[in-house]
N, C-alpha and C positions, 0 to 999 in steps of 0.2 A: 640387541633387539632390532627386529628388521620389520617393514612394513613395505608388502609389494602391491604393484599397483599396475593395472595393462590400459595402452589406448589404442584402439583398433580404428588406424586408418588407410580408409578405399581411394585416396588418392596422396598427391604429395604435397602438401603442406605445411605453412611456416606454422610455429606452436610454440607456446610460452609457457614457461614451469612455475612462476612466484615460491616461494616459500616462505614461511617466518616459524623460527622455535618460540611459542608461545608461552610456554610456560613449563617447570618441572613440580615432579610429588612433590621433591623434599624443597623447603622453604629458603634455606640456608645455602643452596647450589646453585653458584652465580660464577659458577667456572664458564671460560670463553670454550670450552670442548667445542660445542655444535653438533652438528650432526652431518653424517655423507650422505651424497644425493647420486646413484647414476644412470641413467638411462642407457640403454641397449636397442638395437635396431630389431628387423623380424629374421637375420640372419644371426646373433646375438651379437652381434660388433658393438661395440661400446662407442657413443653417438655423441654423448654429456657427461661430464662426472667433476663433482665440487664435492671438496673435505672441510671439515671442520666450521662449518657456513652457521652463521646464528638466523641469517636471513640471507634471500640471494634473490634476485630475478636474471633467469635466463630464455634466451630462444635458442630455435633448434627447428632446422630441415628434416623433415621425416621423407625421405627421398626415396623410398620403398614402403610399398603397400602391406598391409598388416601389425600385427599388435607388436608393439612398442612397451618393454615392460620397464618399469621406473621401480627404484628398491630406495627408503630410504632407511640410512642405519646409525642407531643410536649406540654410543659408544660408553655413555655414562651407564652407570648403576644402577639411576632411575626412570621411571618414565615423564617422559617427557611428550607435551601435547607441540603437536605440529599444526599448524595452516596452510595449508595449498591449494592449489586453481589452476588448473589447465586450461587453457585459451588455444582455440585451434584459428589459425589466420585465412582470410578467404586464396587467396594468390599461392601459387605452387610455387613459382620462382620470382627474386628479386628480379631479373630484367624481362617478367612476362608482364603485357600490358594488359590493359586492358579492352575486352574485347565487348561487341555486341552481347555475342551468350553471357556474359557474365553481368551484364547491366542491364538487359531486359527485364528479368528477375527479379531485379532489386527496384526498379521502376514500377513495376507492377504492383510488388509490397508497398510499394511508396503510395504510389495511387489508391489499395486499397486503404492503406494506413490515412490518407487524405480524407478519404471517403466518410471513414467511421469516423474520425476527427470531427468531420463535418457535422453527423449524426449527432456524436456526444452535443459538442453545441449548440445546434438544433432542440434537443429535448432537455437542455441545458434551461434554452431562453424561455420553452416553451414551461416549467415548471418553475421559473420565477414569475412567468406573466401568473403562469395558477396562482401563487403564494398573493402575489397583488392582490389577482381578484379576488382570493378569500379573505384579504385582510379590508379588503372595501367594503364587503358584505358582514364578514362581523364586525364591523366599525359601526357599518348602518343598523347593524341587528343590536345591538347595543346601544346605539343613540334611542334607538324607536323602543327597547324595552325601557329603557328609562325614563322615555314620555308617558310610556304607557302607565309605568307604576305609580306615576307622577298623578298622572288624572286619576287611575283609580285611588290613592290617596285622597285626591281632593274632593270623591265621590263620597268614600265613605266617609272624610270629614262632613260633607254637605247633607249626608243622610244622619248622621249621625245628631246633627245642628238642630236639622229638620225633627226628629225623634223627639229630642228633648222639648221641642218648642212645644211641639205639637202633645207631649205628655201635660208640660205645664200647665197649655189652654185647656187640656180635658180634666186638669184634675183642680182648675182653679174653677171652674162651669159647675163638679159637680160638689165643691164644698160650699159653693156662692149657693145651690139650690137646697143642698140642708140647712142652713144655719137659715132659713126664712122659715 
């Protein structure tokens, strides 16, 4: 079983392959087999090539423009699930330095990456100051409903008092004026 795979690069670049056999169907297949991995250049020159690998990380100069195909091949019976990741490297060559063009760019990312950094934080402090302030506000809105229900409580106790008082005085006035 084979699984092919292309990367089309427009210049020349370091690049990294990882791989890991992560797992097989069958439960019981814990054979060291692996699987082959090779890469091929855009002229089909064979570039990389690793046998029998359960895991591997390699690099690789892609020193010619255009697609780059990668085959990997399963030798067992079953299938078997793979993980891999392609990392393409900024720099073409090991002894190329580094130059202005190449760091303007990334200073610029930098700055705006600063920028919004800044923002986040900014609307960061600005929504815990909110949270504050609302928690000040329902603190006081709370303290004051609780005064409130308090007096009206002690209203209608007070009218309540008043009621009865004031039933008793009317109904002792008018039993005192019949029994005469």
């Amino acid at each position: 079983r084979k699984f092919l795979g292309r990367v089309v690069f427009d210049r020349v670049l370091l690049t990294a392959l990882p791989f890991v056999l992560i797992k097989s169907d069958y439960a019981w297949h814990y054979s060291q087999d692996g699987t082959d991995l090779v890469v091929k250049g855009p002229s089909g020159n064979q570039i990389q090539d690793s046998h029998d690998k359960i895991s591997e990380k390699f690099e690789f100069m892609a020193h010619h423009k255009g697609v780059h195909p990668f085959c990997f091949t399963n030798k067992s019976p079953y299938h078997e699930t793979i993980d891999f990741d392609v990392h393409v490297g900024l720099f073409a060559y090991y002894d190329q330095h580094a130059k202005d063009e190449h760091i303007n760019p990334s200073l610029e990312q930098i700055g705006k990456l600063e920028e919004a950094l800044y923002n986040i934080q900014f609307e960061q402090h600005w929504l815990e100051a909110q949270t504050e302030r609302q928690a000040i506000v329902n603190d006081t809105m709370s303290r004051r409903a609780v005064h409130k229900a308090f007096f009206e409580s002690a209203a209608l106790f007070g009218a309540s008092v008043l009621q009865v008082y004031l039933l008793r005085r009317l109904f002792e006035r008018k039993l005192g004026i019949s029994r005469v």
